[in-house]
LODRENLO-121662 format. One record per residue (C-alpha): x, y, z; residue in three letters. Coordinates in nm, 3 decimals, padded with zeros to 5 digits. Layout:
BEGIN
SITE    east   north      up residu
SITE       X       Y       Z    Ala
...
This chain:
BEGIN
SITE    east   north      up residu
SITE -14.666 -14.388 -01.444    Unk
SITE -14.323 -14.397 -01.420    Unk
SITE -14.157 -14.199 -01.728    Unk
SITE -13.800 -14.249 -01.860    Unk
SITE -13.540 -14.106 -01.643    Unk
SITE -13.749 -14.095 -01.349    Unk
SITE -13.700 -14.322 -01.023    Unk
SITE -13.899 -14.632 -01.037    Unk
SITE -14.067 -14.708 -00.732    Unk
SITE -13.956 -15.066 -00.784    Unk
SITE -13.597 -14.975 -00.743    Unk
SITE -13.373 -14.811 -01.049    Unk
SITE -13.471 -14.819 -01.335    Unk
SITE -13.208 -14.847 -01.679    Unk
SITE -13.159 -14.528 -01.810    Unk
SITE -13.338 -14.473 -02.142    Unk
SITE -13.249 -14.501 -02.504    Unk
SITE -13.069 -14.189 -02.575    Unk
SITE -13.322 -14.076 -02.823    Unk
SITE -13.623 -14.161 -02.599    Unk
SITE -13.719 -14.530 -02.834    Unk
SITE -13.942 -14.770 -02.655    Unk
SITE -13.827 -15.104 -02.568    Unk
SITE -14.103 -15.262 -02.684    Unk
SITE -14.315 -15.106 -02.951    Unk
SITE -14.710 -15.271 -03.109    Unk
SITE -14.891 -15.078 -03.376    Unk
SITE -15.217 -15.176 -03.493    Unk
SITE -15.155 -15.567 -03.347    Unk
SITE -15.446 -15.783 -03.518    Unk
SITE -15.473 -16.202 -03.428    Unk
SITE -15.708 -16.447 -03.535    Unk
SITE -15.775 -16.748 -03.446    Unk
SITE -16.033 -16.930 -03.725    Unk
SITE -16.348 -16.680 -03.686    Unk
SITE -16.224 -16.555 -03.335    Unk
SITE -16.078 -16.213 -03.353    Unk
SITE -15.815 -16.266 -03.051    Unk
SITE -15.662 -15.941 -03.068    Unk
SITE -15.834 -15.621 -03.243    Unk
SITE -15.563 -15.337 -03.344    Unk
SITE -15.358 -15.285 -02.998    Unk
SITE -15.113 -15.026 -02.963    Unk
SITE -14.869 -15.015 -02.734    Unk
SITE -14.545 -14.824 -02.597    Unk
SITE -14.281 -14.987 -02.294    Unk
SITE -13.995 -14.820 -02.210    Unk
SITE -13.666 -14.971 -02.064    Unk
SITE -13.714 -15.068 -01.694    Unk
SITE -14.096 -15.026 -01.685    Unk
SITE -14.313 -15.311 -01.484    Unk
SITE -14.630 -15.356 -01.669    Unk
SITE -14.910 -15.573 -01.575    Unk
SITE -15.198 -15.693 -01.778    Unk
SITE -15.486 -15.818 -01.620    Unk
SITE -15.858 -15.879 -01.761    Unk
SITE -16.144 -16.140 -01.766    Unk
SITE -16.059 -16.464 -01.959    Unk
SITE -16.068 -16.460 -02.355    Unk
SITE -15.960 -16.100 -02.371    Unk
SITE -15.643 -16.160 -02.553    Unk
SITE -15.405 -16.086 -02.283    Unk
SITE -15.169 -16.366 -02.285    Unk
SITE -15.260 -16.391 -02.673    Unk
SITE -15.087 -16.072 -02.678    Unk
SITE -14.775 -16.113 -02.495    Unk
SITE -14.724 -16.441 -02.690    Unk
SITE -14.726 -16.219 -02.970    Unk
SITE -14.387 -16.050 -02.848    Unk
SITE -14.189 -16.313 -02.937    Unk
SITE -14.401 -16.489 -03.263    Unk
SITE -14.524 -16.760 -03.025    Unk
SITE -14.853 -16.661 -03.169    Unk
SITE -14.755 -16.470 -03.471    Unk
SITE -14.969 -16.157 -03.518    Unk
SITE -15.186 -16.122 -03.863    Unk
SITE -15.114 -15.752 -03.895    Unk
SITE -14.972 -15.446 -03.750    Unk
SITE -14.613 -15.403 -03.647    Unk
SITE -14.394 -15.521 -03.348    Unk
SITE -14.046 -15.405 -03.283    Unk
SITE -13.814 -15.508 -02.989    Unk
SITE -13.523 -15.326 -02.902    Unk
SITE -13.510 -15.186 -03.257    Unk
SITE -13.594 -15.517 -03.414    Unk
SITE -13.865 -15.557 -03.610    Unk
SITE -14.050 -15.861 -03.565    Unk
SITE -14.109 -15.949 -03.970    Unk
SITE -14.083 -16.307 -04.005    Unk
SITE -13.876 -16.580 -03.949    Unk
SITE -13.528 -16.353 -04.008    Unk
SITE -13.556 -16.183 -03.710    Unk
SITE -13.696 -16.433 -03.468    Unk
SITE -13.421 -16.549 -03.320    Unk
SITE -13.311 -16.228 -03.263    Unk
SITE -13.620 -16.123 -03.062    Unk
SITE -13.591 -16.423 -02.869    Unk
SITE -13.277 -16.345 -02.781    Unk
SITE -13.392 -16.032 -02.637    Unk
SITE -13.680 -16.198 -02.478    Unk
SITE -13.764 -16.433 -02.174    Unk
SITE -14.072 -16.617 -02.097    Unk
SITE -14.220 -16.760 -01.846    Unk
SITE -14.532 -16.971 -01.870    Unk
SITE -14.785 -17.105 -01.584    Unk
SITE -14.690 -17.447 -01.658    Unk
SITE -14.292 -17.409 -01.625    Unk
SITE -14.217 -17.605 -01.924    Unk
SITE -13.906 -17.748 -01.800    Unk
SITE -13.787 -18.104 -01.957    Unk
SITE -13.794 -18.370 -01.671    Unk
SITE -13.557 -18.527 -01.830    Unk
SITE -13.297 -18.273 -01.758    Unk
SITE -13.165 -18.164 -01.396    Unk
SITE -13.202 -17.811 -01.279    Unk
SITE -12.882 -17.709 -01.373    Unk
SITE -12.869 -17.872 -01.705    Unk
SITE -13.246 -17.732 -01.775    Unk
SITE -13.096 -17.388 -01.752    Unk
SITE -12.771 -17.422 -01.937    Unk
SITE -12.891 -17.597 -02.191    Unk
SITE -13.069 -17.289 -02.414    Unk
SITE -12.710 -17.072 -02.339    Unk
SITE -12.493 -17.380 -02.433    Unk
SITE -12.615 -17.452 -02.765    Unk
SITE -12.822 -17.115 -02.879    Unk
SITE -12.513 -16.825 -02.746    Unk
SITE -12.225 -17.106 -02.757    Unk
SITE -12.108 -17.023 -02.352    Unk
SITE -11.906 -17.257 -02.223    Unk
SITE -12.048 -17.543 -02.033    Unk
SITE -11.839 -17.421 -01.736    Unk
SITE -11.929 -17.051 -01.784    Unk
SITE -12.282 -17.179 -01.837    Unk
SITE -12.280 -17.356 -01.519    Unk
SITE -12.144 -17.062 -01.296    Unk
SITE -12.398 -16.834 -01.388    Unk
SITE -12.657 -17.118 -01.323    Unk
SITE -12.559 -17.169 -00.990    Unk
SITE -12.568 -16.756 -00.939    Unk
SITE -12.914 -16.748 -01.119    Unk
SITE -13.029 -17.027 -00.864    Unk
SITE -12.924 -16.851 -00.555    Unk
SITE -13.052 -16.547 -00.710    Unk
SITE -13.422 -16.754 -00.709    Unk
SITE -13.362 -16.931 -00.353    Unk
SITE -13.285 -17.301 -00.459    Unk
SITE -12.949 -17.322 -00.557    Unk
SITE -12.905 -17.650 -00.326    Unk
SITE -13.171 -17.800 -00.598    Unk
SITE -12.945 -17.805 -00.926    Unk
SITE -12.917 -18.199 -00.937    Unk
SITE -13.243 -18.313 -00.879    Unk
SITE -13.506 -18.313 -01.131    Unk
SITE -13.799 -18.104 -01.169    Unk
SITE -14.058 -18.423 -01.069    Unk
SITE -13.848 -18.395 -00.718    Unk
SITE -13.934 -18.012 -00.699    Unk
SITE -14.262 -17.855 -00.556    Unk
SITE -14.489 -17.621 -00.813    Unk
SITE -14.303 -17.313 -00.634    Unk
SITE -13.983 -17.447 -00.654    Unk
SITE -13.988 -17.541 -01.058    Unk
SITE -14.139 -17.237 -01.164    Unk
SITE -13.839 -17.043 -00.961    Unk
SITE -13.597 -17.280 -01.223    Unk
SITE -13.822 -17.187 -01.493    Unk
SITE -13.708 -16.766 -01.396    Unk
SITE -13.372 -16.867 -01.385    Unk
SITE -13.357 -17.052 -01.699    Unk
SITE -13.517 -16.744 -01.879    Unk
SITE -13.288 -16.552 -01.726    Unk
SITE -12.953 -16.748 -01.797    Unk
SITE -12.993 -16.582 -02.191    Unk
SITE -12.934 -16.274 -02.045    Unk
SITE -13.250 -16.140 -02.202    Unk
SITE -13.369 -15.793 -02.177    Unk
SITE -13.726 -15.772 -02.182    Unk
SITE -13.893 -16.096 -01.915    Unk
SITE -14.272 -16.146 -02.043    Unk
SITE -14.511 -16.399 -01.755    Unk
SITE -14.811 -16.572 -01.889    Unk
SITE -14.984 -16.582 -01.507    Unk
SITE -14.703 -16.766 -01.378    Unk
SITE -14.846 -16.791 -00.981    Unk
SITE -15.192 -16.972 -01.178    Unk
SITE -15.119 -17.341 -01.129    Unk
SITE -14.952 -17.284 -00.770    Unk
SITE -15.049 -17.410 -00.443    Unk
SITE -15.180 -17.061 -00.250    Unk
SITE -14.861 -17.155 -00.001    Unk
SITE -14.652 -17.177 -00.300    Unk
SITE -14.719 -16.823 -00.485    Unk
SITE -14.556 -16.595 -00.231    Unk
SITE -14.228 -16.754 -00.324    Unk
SITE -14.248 -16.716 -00.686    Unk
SITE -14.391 -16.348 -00.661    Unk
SITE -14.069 -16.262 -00.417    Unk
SITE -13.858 -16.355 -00.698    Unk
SITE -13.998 -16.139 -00.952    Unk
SITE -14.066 -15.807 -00.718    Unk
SITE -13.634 -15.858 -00.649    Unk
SITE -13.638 -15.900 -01.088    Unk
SITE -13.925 -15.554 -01.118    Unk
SITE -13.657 -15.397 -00.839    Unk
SITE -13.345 -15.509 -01.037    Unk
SITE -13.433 -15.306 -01.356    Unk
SITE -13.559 -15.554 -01.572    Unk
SITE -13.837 -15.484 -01.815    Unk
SITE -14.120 -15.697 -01.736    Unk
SITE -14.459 -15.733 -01.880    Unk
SITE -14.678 -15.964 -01.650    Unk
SITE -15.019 -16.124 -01.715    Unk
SITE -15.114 -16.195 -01.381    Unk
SITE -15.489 -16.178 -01.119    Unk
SITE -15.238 -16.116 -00.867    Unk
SITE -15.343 -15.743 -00.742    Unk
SITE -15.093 -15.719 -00.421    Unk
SITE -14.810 -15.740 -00.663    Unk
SITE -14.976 -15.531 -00.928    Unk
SITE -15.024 -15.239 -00.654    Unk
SITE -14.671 -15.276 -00.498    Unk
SITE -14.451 -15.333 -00.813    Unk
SITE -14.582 -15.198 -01.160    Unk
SITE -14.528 -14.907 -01.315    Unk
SITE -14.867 -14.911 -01.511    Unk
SITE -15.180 -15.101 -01.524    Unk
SITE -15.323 -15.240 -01.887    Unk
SITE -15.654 -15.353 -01.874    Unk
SITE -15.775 -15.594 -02.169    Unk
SITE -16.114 -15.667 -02.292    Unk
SITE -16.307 -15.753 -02.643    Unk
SITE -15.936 -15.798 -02.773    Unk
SITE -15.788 -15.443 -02.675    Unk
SITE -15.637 -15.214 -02.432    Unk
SITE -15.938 -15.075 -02.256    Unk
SITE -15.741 -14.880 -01.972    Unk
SITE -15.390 -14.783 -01.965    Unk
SITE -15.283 -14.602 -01.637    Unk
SITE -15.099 -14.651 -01.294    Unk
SITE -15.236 -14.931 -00.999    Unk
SITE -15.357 -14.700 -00.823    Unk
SITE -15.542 -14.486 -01.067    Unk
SITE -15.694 -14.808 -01.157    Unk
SITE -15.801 -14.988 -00.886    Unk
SITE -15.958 -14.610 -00.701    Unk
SITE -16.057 -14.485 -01.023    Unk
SITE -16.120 -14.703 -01.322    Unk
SITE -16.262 -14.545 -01.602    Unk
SITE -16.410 -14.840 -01.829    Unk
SITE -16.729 -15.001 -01.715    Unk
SITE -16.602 -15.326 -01.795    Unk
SITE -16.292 -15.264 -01.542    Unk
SITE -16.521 -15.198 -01.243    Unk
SITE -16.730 -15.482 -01.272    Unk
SITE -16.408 -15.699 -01.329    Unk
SITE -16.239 -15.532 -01.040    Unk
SITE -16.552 -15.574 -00.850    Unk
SITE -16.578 -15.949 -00.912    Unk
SITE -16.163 -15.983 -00.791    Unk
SITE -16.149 -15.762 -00.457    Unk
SITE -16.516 -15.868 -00.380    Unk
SITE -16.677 -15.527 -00.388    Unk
């Protein structure tokens, strides 16, 4: 694992808060859904620049978790704090969300828009840029993702690839500083998930901090920092790719892992 200060193998990595706080901080994290206990006390530390992907078997709270970063599923108890902002209610949620950038498998984007107006819209009205400003830094955000000769079509006239590429840049036109992906290669084409994983290894190598729910174990191996492994609602194992996929400790992990790489 990659610890502050040190050289990320992803590329450099932000130098730390000067008195060592995590980016992202969860203490005790309970959810529940109805009778369903989604999430079951999880604790967790990220420091600026880290890559961290979360992988585990279906209904083990790992995009329940993530969504819990930014109050789209609010969590019943425990604490989360984001860049020094605690994440208490409705005060500080536009604050967090400032601070934080989704991306979802289903890109989300409104058809009705074009590309570029999909991704100036959010730093238009929400951090009052200029529409000019606002479209500058689109254009550079779609080079940045490969399809900046797309910004006046609509998303119904892009491939899978090619909208969830906009959907990166439009999280990325707030400028935020932590990027969370709810498995955003899961409702691609095989063809099209290269594409979209290119994009975020150049983010991972940029700096940014980046938690990533993903089945995708090529990019988990080349580009995280550490490996979180969810099941029953918890983190079961919390260590390095390759720790994890030579060594796992948890039971559960190696019959997962030997489902996934077919061994």
């Amino acid at each position: 694992m990659t610890r502050p200060g040190q050289p990320s193998p992803t590329g450099p990595t932000p130098a730390p808060h000067p008195d060592g706080t995590p980016i992202i901080e969860a203490v005790g994290v309970e959810k529940h859904f109805g009778s369903f206990h989604a999430l079951r006390g999880v604790n967790l530390r990220v420091q600026r620049g880290e890559v961290v992907v979360i992988i585990g078997p279906s209904g083990s709270g790992k995009s329940t978790f993530i969504r819990t970063l930014n109050a789209l599923d609010p969590h019943d108890a425990g604490s989360i704090t984001v860049d020094g902002i605690p994440l208490n209610g409705k005060g500080n949620l536009d604050a967090i969300r400032r601070e934080v950038g989704m991306v979802f498998q289903s890109f989300n984007l409104f058809p009705h828009l074009t590309v570029l107006e999909n991704i100036t819209l959010a730093p238009t009205r929400v951090r009052k840029v200029s529409r000019a400003d606002a479209e500058r830094r689109g254009l550079e955000l779609l080079r940045r993702v490969g399809i900046e000769e797309q910004a006046h079509k609509y998303p119904a006239q892009l491939s899978g690839g090619q909208q969830q590429r906009v959907a990166i840049a439009r999280a990325l036109a707030m400028e935020p500083k932590v990027m969370l992906f709810d498995e955003p290669t899961s409702a691609l084409d095989p063809e099209m998930i290269k594409e979209v994983l290119d994009v975020m290894k150049e983010l991972a190598r940029s700096g940014m901090t980046m938690l990533v729910v993903t089945h995708e174990m090529g990019f988990a191996r080349e580009v995280a920092d550490r490996v979180l492994f969810f099941d029953g609602g918890n983190i079961v194992e919390d260590t390095t790719p390759e720790n994890f996929y030579l060594n796992p400790q948890h039971e559960r992990a190696r019959q997962f892992l030997s489902k996934i790489l077919g061994h």
